[in-house]
C-alpha positions in Angstrom: -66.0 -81.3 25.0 -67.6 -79.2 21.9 -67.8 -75.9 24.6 -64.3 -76.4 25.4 -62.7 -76.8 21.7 -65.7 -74.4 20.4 -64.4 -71.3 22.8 -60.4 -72.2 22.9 -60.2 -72.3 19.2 -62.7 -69.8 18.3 -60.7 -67.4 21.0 -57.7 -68.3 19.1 -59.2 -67.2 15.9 -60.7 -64.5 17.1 -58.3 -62.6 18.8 -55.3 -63.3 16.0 -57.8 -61.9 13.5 -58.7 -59.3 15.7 -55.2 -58.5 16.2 -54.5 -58.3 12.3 -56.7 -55.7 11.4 -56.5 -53.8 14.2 -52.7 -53.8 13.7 -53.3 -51.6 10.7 -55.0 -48.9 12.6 -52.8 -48.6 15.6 -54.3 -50.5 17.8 -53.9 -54.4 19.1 -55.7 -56.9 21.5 -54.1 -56.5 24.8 -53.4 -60.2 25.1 -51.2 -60.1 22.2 -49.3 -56.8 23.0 -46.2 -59.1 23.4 -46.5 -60.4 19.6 -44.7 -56.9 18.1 -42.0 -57.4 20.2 -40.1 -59.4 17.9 -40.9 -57.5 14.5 -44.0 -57.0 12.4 -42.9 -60.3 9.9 -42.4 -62.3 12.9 -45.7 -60.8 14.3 -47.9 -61.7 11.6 -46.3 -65.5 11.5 -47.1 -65.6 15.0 -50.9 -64.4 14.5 -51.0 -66.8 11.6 -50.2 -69.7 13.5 -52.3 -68.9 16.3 -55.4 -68.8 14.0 -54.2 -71.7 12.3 -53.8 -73.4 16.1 -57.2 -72.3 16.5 -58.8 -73.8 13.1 -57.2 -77.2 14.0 -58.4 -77.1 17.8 -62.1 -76.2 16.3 -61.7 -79.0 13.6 -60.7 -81.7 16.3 -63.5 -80.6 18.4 -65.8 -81.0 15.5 -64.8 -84.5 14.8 -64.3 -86.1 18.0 -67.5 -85.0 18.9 -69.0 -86.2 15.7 -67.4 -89.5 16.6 -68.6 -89.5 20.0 -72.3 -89.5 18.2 -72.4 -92.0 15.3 -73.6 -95.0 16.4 -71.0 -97.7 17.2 -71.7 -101.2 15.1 -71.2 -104.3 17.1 -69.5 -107.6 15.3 
């Protein structure tokens, strides 16, 4: 389950970053050629949330699998 959340969010991340600072120079992430479509405010929201999406799918991997680990106390 860590792989999983560890790749989709860090993708996320990755390419939304990717796509801000190469935004600047000209340039974008193919994937997100659609983003500019609607404006370069509404862009950046969009690139925003998608890292933010990503930070929070990272996170969740992070703790469930830290949950999945600790041992469980019987009563």
């Amino acid at each position: 389950m860590l792989r999983i959340t560890n790749t989709v969010g860090g993708g996320l991340m990755l390419a939304s970053f990717a796509s801000t600072i190469l935004y600047f120079f000209d340039y974008n992430v193919k994937l997100l050629l659609w983003v500019d479509m609607f404006g370069p405010t509404v862009g950046f929201l969009i690139r925003a949330v998608m890292f933010l999406v990503g930070a929070a799918v990272l996170a969740a991997g992070f703790l469930f699998e830290s949950q999945m680990q600790a041992p469980q106390e019987q009563s």
